[in-house]
N, C-alpha and C positions, 0 to 999 in steps of 0.2 A: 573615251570608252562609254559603253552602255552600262548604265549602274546596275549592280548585281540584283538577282533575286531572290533574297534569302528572306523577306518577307513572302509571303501566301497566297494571298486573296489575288486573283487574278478576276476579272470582270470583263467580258467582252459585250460588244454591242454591236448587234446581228447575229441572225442564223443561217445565212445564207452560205454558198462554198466557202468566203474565206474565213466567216465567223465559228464554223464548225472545225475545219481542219484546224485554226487557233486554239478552240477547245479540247481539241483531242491532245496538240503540242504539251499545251499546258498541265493537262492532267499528267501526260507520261510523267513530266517534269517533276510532279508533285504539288501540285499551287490548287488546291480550293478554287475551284473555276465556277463563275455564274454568267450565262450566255442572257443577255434580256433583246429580245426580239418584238418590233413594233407590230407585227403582223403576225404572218403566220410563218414556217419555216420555209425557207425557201420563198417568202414574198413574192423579191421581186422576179425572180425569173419566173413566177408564176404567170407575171403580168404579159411574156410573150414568152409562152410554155407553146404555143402552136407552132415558131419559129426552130430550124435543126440548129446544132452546134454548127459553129467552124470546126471545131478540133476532134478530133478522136475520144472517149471517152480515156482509156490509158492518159491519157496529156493530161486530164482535169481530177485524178484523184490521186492522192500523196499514196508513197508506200504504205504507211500504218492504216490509213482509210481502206485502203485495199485489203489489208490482212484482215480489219474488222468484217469486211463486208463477207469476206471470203467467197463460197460459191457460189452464193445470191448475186452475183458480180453481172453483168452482162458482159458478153465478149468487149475487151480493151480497143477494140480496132470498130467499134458503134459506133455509129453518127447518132448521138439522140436528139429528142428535140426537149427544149425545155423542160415540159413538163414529163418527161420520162426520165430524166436526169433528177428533176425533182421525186419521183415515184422511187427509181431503184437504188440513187445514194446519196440525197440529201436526207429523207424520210427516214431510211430503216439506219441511219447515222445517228440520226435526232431520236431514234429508240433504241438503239444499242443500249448495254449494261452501262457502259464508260459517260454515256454523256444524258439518259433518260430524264434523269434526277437534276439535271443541270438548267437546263433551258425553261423560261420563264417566257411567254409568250403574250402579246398583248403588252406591254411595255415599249413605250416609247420614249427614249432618252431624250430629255429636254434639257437638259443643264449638267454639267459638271466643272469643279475645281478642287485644289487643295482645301483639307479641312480649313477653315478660317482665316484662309490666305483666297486672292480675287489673283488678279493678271501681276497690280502691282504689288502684292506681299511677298519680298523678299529675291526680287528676281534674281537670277545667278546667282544667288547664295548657298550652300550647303545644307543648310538647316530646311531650303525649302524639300528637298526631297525627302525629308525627315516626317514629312506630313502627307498621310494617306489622305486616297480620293472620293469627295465626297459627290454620288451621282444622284440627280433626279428623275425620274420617271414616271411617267403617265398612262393612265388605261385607255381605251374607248371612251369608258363613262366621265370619265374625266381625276377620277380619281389619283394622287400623287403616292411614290413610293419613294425609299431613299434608302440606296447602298451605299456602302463603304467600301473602298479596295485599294490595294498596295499597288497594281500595276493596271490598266487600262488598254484594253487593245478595243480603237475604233475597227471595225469593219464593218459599217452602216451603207455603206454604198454610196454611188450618186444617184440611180434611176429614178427616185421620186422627184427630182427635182430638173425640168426641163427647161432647158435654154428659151430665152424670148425669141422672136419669129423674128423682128425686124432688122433695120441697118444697124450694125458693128455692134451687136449683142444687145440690145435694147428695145425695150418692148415697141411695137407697133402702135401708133395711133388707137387708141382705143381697145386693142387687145389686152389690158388688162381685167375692162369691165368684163368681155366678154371670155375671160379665161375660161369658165366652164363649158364655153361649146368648142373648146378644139379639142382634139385630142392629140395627147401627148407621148403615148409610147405606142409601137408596134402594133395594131388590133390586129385579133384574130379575123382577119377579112373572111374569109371562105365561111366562118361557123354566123357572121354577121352580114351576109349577105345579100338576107333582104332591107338591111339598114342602107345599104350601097347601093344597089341595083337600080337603074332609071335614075339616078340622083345625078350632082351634079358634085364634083368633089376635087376640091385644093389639097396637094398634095408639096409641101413645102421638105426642101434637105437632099441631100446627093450623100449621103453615107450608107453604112450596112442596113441599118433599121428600115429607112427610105428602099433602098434598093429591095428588101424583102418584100415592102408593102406594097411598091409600084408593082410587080410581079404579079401578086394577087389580084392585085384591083382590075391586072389584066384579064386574068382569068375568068373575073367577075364581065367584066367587059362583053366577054366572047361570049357567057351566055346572056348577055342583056346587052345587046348593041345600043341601046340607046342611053346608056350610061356616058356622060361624060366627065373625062379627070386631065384636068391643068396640074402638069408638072412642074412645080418653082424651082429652079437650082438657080445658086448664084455661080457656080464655074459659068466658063464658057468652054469649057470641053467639050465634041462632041459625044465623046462617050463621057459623062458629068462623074460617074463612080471609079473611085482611082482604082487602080491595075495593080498586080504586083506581078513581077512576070516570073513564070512557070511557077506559078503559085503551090505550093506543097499542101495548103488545106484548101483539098477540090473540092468541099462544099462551097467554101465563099469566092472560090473562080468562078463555079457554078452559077450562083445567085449575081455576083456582079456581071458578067455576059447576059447574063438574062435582064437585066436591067440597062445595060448601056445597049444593047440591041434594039429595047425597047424605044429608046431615044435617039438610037443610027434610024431605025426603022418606024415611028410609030402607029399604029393604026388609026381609023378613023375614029373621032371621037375623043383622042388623045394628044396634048397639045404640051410639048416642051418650051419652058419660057427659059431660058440660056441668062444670064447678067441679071438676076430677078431680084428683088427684095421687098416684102413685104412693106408697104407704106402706113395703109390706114385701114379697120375694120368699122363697119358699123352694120346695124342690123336693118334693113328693109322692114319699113314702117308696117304693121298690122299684118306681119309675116315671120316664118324664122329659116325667112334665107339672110345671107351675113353677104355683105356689099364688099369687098374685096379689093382695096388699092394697090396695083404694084409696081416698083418703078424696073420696066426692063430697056437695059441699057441705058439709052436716052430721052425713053419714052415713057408717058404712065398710061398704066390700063386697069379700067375697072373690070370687077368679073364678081357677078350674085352666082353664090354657091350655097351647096345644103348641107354641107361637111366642110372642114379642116382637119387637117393631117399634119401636126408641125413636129418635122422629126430633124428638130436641130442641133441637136447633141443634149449632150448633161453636165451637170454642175454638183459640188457636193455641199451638204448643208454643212455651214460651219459655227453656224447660229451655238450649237452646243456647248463649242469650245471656245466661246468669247473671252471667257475669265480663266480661260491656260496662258503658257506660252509658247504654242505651237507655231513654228514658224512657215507660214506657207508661201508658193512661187507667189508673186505676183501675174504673174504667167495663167501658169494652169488652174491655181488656186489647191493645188495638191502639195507634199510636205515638199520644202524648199530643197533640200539636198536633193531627194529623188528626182525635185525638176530635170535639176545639173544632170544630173545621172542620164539623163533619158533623151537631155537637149537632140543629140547628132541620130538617133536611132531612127529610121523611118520605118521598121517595119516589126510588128510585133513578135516574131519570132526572130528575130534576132539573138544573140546572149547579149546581156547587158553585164558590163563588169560593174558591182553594186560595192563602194567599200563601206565597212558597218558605219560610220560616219554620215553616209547619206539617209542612214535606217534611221536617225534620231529625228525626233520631231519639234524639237528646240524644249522638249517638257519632260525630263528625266521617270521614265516607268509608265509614259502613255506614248501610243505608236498607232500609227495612223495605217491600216495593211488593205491590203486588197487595192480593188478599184479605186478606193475616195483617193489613195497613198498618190494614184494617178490625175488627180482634179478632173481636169477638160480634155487629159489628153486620151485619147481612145484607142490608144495600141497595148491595153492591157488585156493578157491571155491567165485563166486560170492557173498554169503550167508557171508562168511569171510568181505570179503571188505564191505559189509554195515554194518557189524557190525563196522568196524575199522573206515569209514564216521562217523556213529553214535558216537561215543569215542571225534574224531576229534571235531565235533562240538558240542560237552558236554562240552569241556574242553574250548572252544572257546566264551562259552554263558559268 
């Protein structure tokens, strides 16, 4: 069973959708809620706020988020994009009466444990859940801060933290030195366009994020013919972005077709490498074009470009929770039960039967929710995670 909640102090970490829908659970509940958030609200989706939802707006806000927002609501049946999602209910959420007062911004969680207990004090013992949680935090300026809480709920995400380019997850020759010239999430191509235009540009990953930004770069394309972008994928698909057939959210039918067409069909200028993997980076001496090694198929080929684009999934920081005992897949790197839980599912809408047993994190009163709950695996839909909140604090009443 999930240990009760008759202690208070609840502490979340993020503000993002599931960091806030946790906060509002919480407070129904009654528990003293403190939301610490490293950014600003809604961070990360800010970082691709230019990109539309897959889902429906209806799918991504709990009932109660709904009642608070009431007619300020946009129609349920909206495709927004990021950052309009961010503007109409992350925003006026994170200033409601209910949660104003709660969210602490500019804090970055670096550490947490049991008061004066590390990984090894007292593991399965009783006495350890006896001892509240003690977190650290940090500003911009560097400065440290340090709460106390009876229950813990990570929803810190994984989006800061992006997969290495190279073979079977590890960094590339040299791509570490040069980490600051790739970029690693989604860019708003269209509003950066004169960044793009006439360049030359590595565009690395066959998933959603990929599939939105080859799109763009086309567009960018058409009006600058003389733009060229090397597509990396390591399928050998010809359509590289997987399918889900008669897809129920026609935005990401939408975007995937436009992306595997791109690669049935591609223009001039545009070059699919199919078996690809990044080899080796290095920078072209008394320049800042990046020398490009990749091994496709059987062959290697070099390519000087003036960009990278490495959109090869994401990882969760676990740095935080070193001295808990949260037990994660080895797998996904997400909490070990939910692994199980999720092993046979291939497609994110699916139901998933969750029993409260997969919800525990191996750390009595710290719960790992949202996306991180998912590690590596990227069939996580906001509609998901309140249902898992929902689970969470059924089991908690």
């Amino acid at each position: 069973m999930l240990t009760s909640s008759a202690r208070k102090r609840a502490l979340v970490i993020g503000a993002g959708p599931m960091g806030l829908e946790t906060a509002l659970r919480a407070h129904t509940r009654g528990f003293e809620v403190t939301v610490l958030e490293a950014g600003r609200v809604g961070e990360h989706i800010r970082q691709w706020g230019h990109i539309r939802l897959f889902s429906p707006l209806g799918m991504n806000v709990s009932a109660h988020a709904k009642k608070i927002l009431g007619e300020s609501l946009p129609p349920l049946d909206a495709i927004q994009t990021g950052a309009e999602y961010v503007a109409t209910v992350l925003e006026p959420l994170a200033q409601s009466e209910v949660l104003k007062d709660r969210i602490i911004v500019d804090r970055k969680v670096v550490a947490l444990a049991r008061a004066g207990l590390g990984k090894m004090g007292l593991p399965n013992h009783p006495l350890r859940t006896e001892r509240s949680f003690r977190v650290l935090a940090e500003d911009h300026a560097g400065s440290e801060h340090v709460y106390q809480a009876d229950l813990v709920f990570d929803a810190s995400g994984v989006f800061a933290h992006g997969n290495w380019s190279g073979s079977a997850g590890m960094p590339a020759l040299g791509e570490r030195k040069l980490d600051q010239r790739i970029i690693r999430h989604p860019i708003d191509v269209e509003s950066e366009a004169a960044r793009f235009a006439g360049k030359k540009i590595l565009l690395l990953g066959h998933g959603h994020s990929a599939a939105n930004t080859i799109v763009a770069l086309a567009r960018v394309q058409q009006r600058a013919p003389q733009t060229q972008i090397i597509w990396a994928v390591r399928s050998d698909r010809t359509k590289p972005v997987s399918e889900v057939a008669d897809d129920p959210l026609h935005e990401r039918a939408a975007v995937v077709d436009a992306a595997n067409a791109l690669a049935l069909h591609p223009p001039e200028n545009l070059r699919v490498l199919r078996r690809a993997t990044l080899e080796e980076l290095q920078t072209v001496e008394g320049s800042n074009i990046i020398k490009a090694t990749l091994k496709v198929w059987k062959t290697s080929e070099a390519i000087e470009v003036d960009e990278i684009i490495s959109l090869t999934g994401y990882r969760p920081n676990l740095d935080m929770l070193r001295e808990t005992t949260v037990e994660f897949s080895s797998v996904t790197e997400g909490t070990r039960g939910l692994h199980k839980a999720l092993s046979n599912i291939t497609d994110c809408l699916a139901k998933i039967e969750v029993n409260p047993n997969d919800l525990q994190s191996g750390e009595p009163n710290l719960f790992i929710v949202g996306v991180k709950s998912y590690g590596r695996n990227s069939g996580f839909l906001l509609q998901s995670g309140n249902d898992q909140l929902d689970a969470i604090f059924a089991a908690l009443m």
